[in-house]
Backbone as CSV, one residue per row, in Angstrom:
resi,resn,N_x,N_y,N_z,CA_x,CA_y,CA_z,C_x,C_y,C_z
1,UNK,-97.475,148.776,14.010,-98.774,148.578,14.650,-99.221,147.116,14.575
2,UNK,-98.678,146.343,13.611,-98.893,145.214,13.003,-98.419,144.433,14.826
3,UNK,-97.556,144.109,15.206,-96.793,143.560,16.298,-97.665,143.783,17.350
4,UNK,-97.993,145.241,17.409,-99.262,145.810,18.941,-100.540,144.699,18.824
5,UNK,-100.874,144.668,17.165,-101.856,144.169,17.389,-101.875,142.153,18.028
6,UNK,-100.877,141.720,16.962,-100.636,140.842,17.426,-100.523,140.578,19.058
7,UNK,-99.417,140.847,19.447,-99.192,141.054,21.084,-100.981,141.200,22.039
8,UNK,-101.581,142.159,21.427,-102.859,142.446,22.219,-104.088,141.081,21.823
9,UNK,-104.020,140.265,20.068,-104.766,139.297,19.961,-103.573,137.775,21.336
10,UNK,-102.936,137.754,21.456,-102.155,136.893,22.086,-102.440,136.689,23.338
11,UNK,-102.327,138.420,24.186,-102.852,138.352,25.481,-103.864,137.866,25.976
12,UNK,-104.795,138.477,24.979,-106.592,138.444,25.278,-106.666,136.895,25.332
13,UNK,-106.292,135.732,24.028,-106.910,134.847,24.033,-105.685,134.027,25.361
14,UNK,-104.766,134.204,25.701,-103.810,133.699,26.712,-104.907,133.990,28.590
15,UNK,-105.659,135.339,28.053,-105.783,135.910,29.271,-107.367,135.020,29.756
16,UNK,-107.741,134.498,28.000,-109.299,133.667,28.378,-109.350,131.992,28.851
17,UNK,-108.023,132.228,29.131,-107.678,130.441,30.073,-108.010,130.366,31.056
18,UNK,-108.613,129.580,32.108,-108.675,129.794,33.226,-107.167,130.263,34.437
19,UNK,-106.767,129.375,33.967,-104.999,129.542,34.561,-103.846,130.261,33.742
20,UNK,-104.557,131.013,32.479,-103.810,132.057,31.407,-102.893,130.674,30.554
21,UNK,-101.606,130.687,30.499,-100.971,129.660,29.884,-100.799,128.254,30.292
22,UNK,-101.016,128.041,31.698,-100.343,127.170,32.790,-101.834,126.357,32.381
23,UNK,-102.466,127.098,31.747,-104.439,125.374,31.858,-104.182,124.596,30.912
24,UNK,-104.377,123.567,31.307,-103.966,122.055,31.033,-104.752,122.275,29.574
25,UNK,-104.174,121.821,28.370,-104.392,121.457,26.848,-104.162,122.912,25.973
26,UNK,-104.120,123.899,27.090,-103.768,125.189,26.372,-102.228,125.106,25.498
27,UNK,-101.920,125.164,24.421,-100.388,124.448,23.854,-99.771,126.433,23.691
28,UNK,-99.092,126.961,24.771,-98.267,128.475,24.652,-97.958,128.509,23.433
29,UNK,-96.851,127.475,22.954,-95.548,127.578,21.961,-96.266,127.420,21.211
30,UNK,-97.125,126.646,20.278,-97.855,126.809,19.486,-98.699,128.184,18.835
31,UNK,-99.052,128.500,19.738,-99.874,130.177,19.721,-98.342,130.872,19.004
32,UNK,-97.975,130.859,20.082,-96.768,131.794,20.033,-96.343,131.768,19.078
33,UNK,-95.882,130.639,18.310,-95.353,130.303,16.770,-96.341,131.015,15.957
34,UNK,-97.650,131.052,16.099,-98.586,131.558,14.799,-98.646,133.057,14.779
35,UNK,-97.867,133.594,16.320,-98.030,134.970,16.438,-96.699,135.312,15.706
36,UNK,-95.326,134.809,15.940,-94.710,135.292,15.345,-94.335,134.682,13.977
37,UNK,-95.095,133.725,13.380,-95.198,133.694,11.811,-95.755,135.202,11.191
38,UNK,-97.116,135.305,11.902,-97.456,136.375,10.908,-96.664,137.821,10.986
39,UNK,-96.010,137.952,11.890,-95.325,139.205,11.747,-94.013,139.180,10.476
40,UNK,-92.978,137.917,10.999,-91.720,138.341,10.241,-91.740,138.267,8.993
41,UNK,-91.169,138.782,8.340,-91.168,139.238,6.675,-90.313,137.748,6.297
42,UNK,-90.876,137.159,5.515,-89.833,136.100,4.417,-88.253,135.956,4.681
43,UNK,-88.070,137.480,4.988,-86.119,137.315,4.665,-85.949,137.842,6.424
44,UNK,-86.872,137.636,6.874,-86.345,138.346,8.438,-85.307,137.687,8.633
45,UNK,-84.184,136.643,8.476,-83.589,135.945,8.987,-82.066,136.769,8.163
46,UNK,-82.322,137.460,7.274,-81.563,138.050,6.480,-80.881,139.643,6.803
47,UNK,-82.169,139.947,7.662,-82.465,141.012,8.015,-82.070,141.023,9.304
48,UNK,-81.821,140.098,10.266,-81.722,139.497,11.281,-79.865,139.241,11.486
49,UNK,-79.222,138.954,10.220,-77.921,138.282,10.600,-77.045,139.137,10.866
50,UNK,-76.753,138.816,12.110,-75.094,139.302,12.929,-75.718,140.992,13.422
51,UNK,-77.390,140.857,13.764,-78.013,142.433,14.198,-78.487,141.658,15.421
52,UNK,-79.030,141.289,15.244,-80.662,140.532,16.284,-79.012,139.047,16.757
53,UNK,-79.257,139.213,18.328,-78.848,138.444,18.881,-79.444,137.811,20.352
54,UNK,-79.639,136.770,19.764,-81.027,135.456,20.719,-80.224,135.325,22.162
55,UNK,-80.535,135.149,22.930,-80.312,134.612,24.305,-80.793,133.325,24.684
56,UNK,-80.209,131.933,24.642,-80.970,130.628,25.112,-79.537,129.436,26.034
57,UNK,-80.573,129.222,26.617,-80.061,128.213,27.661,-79.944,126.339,27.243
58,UNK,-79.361,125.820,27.601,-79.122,125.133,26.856,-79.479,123.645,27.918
59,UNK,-80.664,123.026,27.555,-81.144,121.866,28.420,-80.670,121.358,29.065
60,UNK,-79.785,120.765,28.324,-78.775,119.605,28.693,-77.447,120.527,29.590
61,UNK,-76.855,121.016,29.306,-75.928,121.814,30.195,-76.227,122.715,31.332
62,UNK,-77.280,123.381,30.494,-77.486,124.967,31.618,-76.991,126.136,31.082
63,UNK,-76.012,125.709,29.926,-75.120,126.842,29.871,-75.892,128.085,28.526
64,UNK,-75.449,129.045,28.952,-75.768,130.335,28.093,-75.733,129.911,26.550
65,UNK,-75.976,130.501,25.455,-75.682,131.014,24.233,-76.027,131.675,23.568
66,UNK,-75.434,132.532,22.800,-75.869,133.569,21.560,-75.919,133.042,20.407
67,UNK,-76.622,133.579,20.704,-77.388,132.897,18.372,-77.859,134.269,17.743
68,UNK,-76.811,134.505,16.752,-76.879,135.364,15.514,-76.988,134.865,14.404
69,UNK,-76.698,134.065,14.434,-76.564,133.535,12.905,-77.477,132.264,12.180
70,UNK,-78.682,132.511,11.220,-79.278,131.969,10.734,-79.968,131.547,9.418
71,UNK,-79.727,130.098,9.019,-79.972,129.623,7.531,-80.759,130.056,7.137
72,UNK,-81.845,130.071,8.022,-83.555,130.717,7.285,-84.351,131.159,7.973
73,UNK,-85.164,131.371,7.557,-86.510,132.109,8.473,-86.801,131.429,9.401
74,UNK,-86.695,129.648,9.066,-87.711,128.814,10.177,-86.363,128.921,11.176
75,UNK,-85.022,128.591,11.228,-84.044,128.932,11.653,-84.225,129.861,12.942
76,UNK,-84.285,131.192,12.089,-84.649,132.029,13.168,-85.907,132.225,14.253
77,UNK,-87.011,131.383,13.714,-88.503,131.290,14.164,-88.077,130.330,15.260
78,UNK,-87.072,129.201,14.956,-86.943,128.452,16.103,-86.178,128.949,17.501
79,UNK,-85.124,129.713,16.360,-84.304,130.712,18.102,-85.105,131.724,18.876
80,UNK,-86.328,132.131,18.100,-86.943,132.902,18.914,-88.171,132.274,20.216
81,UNK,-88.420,131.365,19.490,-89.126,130.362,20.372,-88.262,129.970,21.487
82,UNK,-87.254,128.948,21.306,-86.726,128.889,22.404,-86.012,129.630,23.461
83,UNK,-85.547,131.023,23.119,-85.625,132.279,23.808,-86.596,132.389,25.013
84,UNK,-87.956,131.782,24.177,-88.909,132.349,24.848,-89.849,130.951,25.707
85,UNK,-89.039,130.067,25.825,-89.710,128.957,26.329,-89.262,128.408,27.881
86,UNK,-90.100,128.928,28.934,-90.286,129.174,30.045,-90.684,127.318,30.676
87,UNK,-89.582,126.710,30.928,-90.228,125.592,31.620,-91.508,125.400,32.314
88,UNK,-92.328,124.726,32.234,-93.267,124.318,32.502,-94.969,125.367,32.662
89,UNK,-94.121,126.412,32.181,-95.139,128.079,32.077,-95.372,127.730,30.474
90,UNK,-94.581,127.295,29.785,-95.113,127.594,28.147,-95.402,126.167,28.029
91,UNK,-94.676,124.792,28.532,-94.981,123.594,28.321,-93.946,122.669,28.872
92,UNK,-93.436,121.301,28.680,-92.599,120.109,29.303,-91.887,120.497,28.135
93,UNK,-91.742,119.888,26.970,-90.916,119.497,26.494,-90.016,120.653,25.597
94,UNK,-88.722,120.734,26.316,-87.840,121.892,25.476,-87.744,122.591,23.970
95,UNK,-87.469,123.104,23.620,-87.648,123.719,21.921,-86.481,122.941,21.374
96,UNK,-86.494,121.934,20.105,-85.341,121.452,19.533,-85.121,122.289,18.343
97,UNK,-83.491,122.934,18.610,-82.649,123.650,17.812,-81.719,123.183,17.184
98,UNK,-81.893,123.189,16.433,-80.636,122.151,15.435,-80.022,121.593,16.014
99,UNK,-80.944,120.361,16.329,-80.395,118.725,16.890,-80.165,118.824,18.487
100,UNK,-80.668,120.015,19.579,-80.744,119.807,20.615,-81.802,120.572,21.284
101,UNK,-82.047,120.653,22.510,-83.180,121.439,23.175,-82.390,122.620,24.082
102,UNK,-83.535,123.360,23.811,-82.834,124.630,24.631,-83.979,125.585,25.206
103,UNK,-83.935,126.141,26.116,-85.387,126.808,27.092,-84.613,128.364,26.632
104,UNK,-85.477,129.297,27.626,-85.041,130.884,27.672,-83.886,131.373,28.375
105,UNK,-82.944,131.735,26.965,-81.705,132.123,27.845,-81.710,133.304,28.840
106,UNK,-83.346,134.297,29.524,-83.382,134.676,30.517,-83.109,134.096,31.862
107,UNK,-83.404,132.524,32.040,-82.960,131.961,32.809,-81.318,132.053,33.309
108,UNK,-80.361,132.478,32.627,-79.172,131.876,32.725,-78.392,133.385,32.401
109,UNK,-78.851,134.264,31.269,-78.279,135.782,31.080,-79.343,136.379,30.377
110,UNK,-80.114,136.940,31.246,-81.013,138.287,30.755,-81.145,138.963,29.643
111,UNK,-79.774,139.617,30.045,-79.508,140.872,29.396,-78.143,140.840,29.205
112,UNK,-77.511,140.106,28.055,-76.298,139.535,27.441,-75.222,141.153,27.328
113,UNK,-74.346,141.493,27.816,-73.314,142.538,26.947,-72.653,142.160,25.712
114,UNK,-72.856,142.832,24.893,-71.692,141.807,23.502,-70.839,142.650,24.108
115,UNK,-69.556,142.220,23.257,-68.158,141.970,23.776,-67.396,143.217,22.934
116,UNK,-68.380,144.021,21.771,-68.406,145.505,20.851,-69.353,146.102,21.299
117,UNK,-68.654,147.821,20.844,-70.050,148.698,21.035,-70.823,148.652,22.150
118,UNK,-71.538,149.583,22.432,-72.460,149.558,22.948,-73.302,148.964,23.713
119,UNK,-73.851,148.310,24.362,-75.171,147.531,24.359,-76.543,148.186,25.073
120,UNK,-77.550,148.049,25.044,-78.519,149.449,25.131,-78.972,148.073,26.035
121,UNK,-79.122,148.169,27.484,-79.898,146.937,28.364,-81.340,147.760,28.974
122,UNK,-82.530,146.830,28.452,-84.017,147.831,28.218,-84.363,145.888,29.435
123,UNK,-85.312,146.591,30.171,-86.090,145.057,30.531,-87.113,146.073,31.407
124,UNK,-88.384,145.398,31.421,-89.491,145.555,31.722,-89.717,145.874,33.098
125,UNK,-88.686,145.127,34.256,-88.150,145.316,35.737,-87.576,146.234,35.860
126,UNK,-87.817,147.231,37.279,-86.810,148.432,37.742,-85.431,147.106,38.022
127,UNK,-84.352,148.173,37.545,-83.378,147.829,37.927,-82.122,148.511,37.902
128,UNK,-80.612,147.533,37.583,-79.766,148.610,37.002,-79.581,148.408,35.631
129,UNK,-80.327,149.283,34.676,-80.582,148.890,33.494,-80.285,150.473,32.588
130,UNK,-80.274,150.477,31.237,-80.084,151.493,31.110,-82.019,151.976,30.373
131,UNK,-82.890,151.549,30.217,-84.449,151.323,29.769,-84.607,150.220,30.898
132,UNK,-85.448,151.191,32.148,-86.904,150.183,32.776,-87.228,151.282,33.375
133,UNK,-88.505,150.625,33.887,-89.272,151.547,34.800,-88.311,152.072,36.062
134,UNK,-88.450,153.137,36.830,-87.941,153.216,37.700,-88.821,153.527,39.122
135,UNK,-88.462,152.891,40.572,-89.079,152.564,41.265,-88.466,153.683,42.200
136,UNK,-89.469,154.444,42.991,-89.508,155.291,43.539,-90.013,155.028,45.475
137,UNK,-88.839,154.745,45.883,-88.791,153.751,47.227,-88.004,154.165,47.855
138,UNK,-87.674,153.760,49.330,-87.150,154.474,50.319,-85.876,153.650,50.447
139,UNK,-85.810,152.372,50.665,-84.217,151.842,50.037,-84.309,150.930,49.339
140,UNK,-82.822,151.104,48.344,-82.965,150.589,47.324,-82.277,149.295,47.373
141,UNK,-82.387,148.455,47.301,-82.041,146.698,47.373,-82.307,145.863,45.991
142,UNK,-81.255,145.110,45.910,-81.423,144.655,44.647,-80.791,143.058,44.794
143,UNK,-81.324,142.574,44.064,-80.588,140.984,43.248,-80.340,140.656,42.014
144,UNK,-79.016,139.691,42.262,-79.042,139.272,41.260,-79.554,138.249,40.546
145,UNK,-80.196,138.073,39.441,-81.208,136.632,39.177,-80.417,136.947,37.622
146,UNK,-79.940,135.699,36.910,-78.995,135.744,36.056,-78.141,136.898,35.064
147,UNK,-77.875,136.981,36.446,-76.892,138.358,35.624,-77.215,139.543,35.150
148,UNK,-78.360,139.797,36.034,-79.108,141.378,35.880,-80.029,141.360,37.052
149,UNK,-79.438,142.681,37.642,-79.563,143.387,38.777,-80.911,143.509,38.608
150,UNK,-81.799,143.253,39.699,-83.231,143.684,39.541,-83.461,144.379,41.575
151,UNK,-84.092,145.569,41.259,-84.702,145.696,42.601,-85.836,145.141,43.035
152,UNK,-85.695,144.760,44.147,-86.914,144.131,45.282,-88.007,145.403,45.739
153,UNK,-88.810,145.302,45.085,-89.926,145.527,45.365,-91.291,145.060,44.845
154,UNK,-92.498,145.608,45.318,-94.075,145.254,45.505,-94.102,145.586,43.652
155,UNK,-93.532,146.787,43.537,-94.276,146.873,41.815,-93.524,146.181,40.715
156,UNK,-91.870,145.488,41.372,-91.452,144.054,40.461,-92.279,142.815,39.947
157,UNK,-92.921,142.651,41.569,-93.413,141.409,41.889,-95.023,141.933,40.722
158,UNK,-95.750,142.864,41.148,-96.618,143.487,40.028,-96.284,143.211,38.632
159,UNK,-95.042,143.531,38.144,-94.846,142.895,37.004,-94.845,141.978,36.590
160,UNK,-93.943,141.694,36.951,-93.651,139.769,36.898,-95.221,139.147,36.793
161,UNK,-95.916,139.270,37.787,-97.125,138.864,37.531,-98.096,139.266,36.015
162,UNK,-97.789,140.662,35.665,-98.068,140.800,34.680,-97.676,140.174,33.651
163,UNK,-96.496,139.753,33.491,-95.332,139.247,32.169,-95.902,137.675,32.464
164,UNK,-96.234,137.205,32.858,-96.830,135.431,33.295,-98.375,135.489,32.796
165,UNK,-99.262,136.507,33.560,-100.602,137.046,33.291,-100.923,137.901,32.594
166,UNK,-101.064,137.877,31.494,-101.345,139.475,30.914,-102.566,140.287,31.129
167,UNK,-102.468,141.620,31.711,-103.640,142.411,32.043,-104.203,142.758,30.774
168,UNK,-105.532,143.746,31.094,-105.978,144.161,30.348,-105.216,144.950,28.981
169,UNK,-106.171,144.793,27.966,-105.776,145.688,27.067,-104.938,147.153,26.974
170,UNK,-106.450,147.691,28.290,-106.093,149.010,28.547,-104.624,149.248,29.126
171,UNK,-104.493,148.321,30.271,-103.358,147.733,30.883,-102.305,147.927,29.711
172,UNK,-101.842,147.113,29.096,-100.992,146.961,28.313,-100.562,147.816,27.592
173,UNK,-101.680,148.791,27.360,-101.472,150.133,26.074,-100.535,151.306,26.793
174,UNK,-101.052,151.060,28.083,-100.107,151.956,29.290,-98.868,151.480,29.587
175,UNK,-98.365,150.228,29.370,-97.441,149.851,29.976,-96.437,150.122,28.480
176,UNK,-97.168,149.856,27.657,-96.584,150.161,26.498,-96.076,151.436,26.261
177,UNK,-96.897,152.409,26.501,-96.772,153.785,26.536,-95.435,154.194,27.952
178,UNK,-95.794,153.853,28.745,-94.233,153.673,29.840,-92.910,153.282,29.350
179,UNK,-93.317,152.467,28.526,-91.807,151.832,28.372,-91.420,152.657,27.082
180,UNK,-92.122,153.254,26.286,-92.046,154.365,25.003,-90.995,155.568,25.633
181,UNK,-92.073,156.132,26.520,-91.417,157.375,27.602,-90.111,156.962,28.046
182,UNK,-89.545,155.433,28.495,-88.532,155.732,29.700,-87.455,155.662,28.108
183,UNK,-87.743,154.959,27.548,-87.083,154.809,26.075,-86.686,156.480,25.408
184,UNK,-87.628,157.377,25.629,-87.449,158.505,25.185,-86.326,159.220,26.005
185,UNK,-86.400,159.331,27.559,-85.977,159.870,28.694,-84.208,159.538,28.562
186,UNK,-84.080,158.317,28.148,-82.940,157.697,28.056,-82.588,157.932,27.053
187,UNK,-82.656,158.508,25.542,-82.199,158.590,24.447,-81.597,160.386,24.943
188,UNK,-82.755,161.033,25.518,-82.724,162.232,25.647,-81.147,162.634,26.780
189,UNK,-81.135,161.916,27.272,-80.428,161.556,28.611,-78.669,161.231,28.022
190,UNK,-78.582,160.561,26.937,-77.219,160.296,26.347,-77.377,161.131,24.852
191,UNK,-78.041,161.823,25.032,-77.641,162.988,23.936,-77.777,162.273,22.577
192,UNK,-78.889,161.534,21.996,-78.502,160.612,20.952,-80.386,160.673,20.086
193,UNK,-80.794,161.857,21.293,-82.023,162.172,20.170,-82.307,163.493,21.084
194,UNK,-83.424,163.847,19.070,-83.465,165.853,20.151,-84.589,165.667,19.967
């Protein structure tokens, strides 16, 4: 509940900008850092190694990478940041990761397959995913935008706007509650919960 709440203090004060993140002196990454200080536990980075695998793009190249593996907490506080650092939506200047800059490896691979096991692909967009919403439309059309299939439609573009803007509270508690359900539907669906 600790994370809900966070997430919902984040939106609200993101949502009291005039332009949400994009208004001039508003600093994203900053916020963002204090939101996810207070959640992770001391040893999250411990708790974290060779489980939790980062997705980031890499400034200077373009190119993809996975990051599992981390010295420490701030370590990991930094891969999650730059994960999550949206050119010119969170700020200019890139996240420096041990000795280079790197933006959100959504830009470049979404929704990474490891190369073992499994991989459970959940994203917030209808698509071909195994967790998202699903869009209920007369044909189905899709793109690719780095390496995950997303369909073209009115309630994507709805999102997306949401994931940039965050709606209401109420908003959010529902969307939250959606993505709980399709999470359930899909466990129920591969036989892996009763």
């Amino acid at each position: 509940m600790e994370c809900i709440q966070v997430t919902h203090t984040f939106a609200e004060e993101t949502r009291k900008q005039y332009l949400g993140a994009l208004t001039p002196g508003y600093d994203f990454m900053t916020k963002l850092r204090g939101s996810i200080d207070s959640v992770l536990p001391p040893n999250a980075h411990e708790i974290a190694e060779n489980r939790l695998f980062i997705s980031v793009t890499s400034a200077k190249n373009g190119k993809n990478h996975l990051l599992s593996n981390f010295a420490s907490r701030e370590d990991l506080v930094k891969a999650l940041l730059a994960s999550s650092f949206i050119p010119l939506y969170a700020g200019i200047s890139a996240v420096d990761y041990q000795g280079e800059k790197w933006i959100d490896g959504g830009l470049t691979n979404g929704l990474p397959i490891l190369p073992v096991g499994r991989t459970v692909t959940v994203s917030p967009f209808c698509g071909r995913l195994d967790i998202c919403p699903q869009n209920k439309g007369r044909i189905n059309v899709y793109v690719k935008i780095a390496k995950q299939d997303f369909m073209l439609s009115i309630a994507n573009l709805i999102r997306l706007h949401q994931a940039l803007f965050p709606p209401s509270q109420k908003k959010m508690e529902a969307l939250y509650q959606d993505g709980y359900d399709d999470a359930i539907l899909f466990l129920l669906k591969e036989n892996w919960f009763e």
